[in-house]
N, C-alpha and C positions, 0 to 999 in steps of 0.2 A: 169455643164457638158453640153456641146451640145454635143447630140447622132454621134457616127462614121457613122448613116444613114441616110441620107435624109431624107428617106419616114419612118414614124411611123401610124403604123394602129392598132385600139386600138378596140378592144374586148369585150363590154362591154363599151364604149364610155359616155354613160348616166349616170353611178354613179358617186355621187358627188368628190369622190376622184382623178376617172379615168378623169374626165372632166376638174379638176385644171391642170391635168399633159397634159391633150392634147390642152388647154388654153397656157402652158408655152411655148409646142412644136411651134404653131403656131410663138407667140413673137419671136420663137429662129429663124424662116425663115424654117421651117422644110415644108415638105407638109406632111397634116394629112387628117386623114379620117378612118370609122371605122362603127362598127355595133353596134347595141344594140337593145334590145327586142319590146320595145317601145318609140315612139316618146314622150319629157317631154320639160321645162322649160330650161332646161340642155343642150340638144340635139340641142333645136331651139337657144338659145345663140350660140353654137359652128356654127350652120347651116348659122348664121350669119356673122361669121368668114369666111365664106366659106371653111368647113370642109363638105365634103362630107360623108352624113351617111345615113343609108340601114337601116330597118326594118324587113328585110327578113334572115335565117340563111342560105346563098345562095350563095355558092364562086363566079357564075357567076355576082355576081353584086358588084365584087371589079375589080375598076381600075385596069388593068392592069399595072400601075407604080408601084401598090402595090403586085403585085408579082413575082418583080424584087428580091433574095433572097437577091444579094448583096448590096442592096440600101434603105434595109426594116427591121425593126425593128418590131415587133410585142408585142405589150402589151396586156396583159388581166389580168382582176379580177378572184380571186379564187369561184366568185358567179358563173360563166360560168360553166354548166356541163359538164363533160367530153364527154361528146356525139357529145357537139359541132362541127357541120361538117367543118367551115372556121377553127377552134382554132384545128382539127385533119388534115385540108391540109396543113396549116402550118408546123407543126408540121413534117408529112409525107415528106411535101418537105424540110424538115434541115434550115429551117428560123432562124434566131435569133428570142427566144422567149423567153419570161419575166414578170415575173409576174411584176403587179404593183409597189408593194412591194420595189422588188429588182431594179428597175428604179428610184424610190424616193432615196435609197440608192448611187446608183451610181452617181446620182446628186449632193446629197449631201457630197459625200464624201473630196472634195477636196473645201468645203467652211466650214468657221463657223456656227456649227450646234446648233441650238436649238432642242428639240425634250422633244412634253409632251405626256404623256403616262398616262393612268388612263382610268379604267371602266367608270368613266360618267366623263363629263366635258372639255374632250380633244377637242371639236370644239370652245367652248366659250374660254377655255382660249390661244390655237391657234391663234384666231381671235384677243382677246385683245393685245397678245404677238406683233400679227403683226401688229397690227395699233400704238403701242409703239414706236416700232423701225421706222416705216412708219414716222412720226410725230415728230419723234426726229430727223430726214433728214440720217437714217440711211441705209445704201445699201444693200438690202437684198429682197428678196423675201419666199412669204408664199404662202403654200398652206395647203389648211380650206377644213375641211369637212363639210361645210355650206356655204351657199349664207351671205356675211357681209353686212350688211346695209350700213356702211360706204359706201364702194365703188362696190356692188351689184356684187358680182362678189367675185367666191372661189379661188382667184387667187392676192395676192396684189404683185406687183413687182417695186422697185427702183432700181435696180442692181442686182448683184448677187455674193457677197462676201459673203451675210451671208443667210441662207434659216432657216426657220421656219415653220415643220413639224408635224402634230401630228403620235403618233408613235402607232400604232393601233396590240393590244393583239391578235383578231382574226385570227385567224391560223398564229400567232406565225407570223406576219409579222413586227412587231418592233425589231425584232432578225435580222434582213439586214441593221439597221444604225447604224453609230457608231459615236454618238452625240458630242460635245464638250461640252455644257450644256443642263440636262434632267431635264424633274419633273414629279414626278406618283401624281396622282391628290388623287386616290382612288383604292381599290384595289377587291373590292367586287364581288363576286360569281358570273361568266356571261360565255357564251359560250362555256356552258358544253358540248355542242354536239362535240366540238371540244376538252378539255381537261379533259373530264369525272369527275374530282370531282376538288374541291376547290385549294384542296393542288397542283396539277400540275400548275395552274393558277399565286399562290403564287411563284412558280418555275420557271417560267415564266417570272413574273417581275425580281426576280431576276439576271436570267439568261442577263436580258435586260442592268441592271444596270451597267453586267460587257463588256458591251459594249462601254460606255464610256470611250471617251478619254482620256490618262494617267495623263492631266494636266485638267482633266474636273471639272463639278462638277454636284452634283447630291442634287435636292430638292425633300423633302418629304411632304406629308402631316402628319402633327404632330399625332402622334399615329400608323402609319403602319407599321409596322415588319421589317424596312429596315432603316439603318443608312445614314443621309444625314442632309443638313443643312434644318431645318424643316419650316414650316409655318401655323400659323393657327390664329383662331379666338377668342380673348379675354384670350388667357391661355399663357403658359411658352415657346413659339415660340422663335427659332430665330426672325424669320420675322413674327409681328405680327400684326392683326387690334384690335384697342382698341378706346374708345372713340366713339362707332359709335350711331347716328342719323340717324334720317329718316329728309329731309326736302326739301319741296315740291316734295315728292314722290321719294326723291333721298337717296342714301345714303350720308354721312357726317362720315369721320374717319382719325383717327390718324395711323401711320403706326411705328411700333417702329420695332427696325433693331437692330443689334450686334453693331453698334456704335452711336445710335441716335433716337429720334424721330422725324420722320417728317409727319407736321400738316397738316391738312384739306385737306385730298384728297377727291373729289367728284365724283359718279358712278351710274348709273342710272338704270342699271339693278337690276329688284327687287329679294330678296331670297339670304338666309346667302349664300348659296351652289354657285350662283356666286360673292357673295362679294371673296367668297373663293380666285373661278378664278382669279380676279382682283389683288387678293392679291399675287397669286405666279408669275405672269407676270409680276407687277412690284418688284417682288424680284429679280426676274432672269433680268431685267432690269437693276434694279441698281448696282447687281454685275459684270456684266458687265460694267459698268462705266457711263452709261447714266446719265444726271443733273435731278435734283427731281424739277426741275422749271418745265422742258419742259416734265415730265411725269404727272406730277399734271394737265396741262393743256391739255397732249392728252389723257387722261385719264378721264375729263370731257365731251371730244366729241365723246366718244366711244358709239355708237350707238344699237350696239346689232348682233346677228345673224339672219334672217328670223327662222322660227317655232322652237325658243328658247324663250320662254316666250314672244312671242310676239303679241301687242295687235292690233286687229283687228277694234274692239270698244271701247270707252271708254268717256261715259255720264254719267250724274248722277244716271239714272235710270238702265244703263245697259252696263256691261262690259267684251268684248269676247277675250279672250286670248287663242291662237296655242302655244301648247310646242312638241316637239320630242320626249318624256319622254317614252320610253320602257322599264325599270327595275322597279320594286320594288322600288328601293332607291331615284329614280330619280321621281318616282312619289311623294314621300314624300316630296322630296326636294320642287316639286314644288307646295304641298298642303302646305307645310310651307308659303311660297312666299306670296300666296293669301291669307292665314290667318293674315300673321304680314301686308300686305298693304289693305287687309278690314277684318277689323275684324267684328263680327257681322252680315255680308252678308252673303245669302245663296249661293253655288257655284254648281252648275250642273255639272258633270264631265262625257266627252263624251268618252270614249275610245277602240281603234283598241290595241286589244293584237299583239303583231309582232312572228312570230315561233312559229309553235307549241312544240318544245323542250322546251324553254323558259318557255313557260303558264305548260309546264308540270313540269319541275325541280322546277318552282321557285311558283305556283298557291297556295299556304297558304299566302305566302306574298305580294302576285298579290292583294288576297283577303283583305287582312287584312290593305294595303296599300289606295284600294280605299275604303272601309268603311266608312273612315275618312269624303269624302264629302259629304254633303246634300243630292243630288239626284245622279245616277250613271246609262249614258244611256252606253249598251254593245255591241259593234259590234263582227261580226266576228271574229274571228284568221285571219291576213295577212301571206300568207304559204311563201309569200320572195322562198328562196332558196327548200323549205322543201315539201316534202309529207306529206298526212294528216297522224297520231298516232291516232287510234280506240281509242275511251274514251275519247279525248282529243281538247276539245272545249270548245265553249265560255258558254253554259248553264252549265258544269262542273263548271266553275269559276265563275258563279251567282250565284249559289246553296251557294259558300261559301264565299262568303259576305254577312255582318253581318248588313243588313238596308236595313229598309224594302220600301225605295225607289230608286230602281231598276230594269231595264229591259232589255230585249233584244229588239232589234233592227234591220233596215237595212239601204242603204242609201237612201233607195227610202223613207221610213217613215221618217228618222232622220230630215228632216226640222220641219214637224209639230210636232213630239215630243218634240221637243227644244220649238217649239212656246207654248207646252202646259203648260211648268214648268214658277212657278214665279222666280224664283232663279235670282239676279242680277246680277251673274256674270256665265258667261258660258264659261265651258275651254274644247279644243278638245286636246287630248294627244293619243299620238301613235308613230310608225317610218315605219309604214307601208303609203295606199296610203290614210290615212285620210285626212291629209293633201291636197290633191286634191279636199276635199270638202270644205275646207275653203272657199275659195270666194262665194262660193253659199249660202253659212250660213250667210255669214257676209251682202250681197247684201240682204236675206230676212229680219234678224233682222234688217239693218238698214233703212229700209221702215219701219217695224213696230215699229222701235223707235221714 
């Protein structure tokens, strides 16, 4: 789709989703430009583009091209509160107005759609999705809820016949595409504040499923509640990984399909939970018709996503791994990871709970999840969207985990806490602004290494 409007001014501009979409506008010849809370990585990439962005929530400081009604498109994220003064003069003055969401939608409506869907795993296998097709010299464009390493940038574009989207549960916004091939990664208890218990969640996916195309098709993860052609790991899969190796820190597997097996694909990111990923991208790859020569081979250069298990250090003595990981599940996933690539090492486990809804619905399995590591330093709640919930904080959640080395924290301490554990492997996980301290951990430890 190129927009019926010229001008697109984007609401929230700095989220990584909003930023793929106003990355795409620019490619299309569009003029962009837009606001967001705070200046990031995101913002100054786009600032680069020459997209004009404001830091101020202050209608006086939008171009006047941008509030031409007829010739303006207005996008925003559902994180924006309704208070929002630019996102209420809009609004007041009858603009075309749109959430994210239903822009990704209308874009996509009139290309071959891919679209993956799952509580955890939607930007890693996105990202592989799209460097498949990228690599196989396929015409299509993706947009990642993540920075790709591949091509440093949440935006990969060869044409636009075919688009690759992830298709996101929160506030029910995967309910505005209507895919031609889907896959739900996972389906597990997440943004209750939005659908109050499990089973609406479940209802949800559902509801998503029957949004596919009549001639579509629909991949599961093998065991989820939902009928489709399944995929999983070492068990009775349609599409399955069998035979898997570690070697030179890589995975090594066999890929067995409804008509064959095909050998020794190679993948480098570590932890079953993205061999997973790997696995449904090149399912959904090959049923589309792509050659298993030219996916075996882009399938070894697939790089990874920034703060998706990715390593900061990595010496004999000492090794510092950023993951994203704000569920429960997702933190397991990634204490697996570190267990099956060092076993025996001690791991230091830094983490920013994200929501305080989250640390509340889900704080037995918050606990019980990080327990698991050696040492366990505890920042604050990152409050995102949220006010604070009385009772509901971060010494709540230390209280109930279960090892007695643990503590709280802040960022101003967190360098020399880090420096005071021996643990060889040190991991920062959260989806709040931890990540912003990354570089500063990695510059002190790598002096003291």
């Amino acid at each position: 789709m190129s927009s019926d409007k010229r001008n697109i001014y984007f609401i929230g501009i700095g989220g990584i989703g909003m930023s793929a979409l106003a990355r795409y506008f620019v490619a299309n010849g569009n003029k962009v430009a837009g606001y967001d809370r705070t200046p990031s990585d995101n913002t100054k990439a786009l600032q680069d583009l020459n997209v004009d962005i404001h830091f101020e929530d202050d209608v006086n400081l939008i171009s006047n091209i941008f509030k031409d009604k007829d010739s303006t498109l207005i996008v925003y994220t559902p994180a924006i509160p309704k208070s929002h003064s630019e996102l209420n003069y809009f609004l007041e003055h009858n603009f075309k107005v749109k959430k994210r969401s239903q822009v990704l939608g209308d874009i996509t409506e009139n290309t071959f759609c891919f679209a993956v869907a799952g509580t955890h795993g939607k930007t890693t296998t996105t990202s592989i999705l799209g460097h498949l097709l990228n690599e196989c010299e396929v015409e299509m464009t993706a947009f990642l809820g993540g920075i790709s390493e591949n091509y440093n940038s949440n935006l990969i574009q060869n044409g636009t016949k075919i688009t690759v989207v992830e298709a996101d549960e929160f506030d029910r916004s995967f309910l505005t595409l209507s895919p031609d091939f889907a896959c739900i990664t996972s389906m597990d208890a997440d943004h209750l504040d939005i659908y109050g218990d499990a089973s609406e969640l479940t209802k949800s996916f559902k509801d998503f499923t029957s949004k596919i195309k009549p001639k579509g098709k629909l991949f599961i993860k093998n065991g989820l509640p939902i009928n489709g052609i399944t995929y999983g790991i070492e068990d009775n899969s349609d599409y399955c990984a069998k035979n898997i190796r570690i070697e030179n820190g890589a995975y090594v597997f066999d890929l067995q399909t409804p008509k064959t097996t095909l050998k020794d694909f190679k993948f480098h990111l570590p932890g079953r939970h993205n061999l997973s990923n790997a696995l449904i991208a090149l399912a959904m790859s090959l049923e589309y018709g792509l050659s298993q020569l030219k996916l075996t081979k882009a399938l070894a250069s697939y790089k990874g996503v920034k703060r998706r298990f990715t390593y900061h250090i990595k010496t004999e003595n000492l090794v510092f791994i950023d993951d994203y990981a704000h569920h429960p599940e997702e933190i397991n996933a990634v204490h697996h990871a570190v267990r099956e690539m060092y076993p025996g090492d001690a791991v230091l486990a830094v983490f920013q709970p994200h929501l305080f809804s989250r640390t509340q619905d889900f704080v037995d399995e918050f606990a019980m999840a990080l327990s698991k590591f050696d040492e366990i330093l505890l920042l604050d709640i990152y409050p995102a969207r949220e006010l604070p919930i009385p009772g509901v904080n971060s010494k709540w959640l230390l209280d109930k985990i279960e090892n007695p080395n643990k503590e709280l924290t802040n960022k101003i301490q967190l360098i020399s806490k880090i420096e005071q554990s021996s643990a060889k492997i040190v991991l920062t996980i959260g989806a709040g602004d931890i990540g912003e301290e990354v570089k500063k951990i990695k510059e002190k430890l790598s002096i003291a290494s």
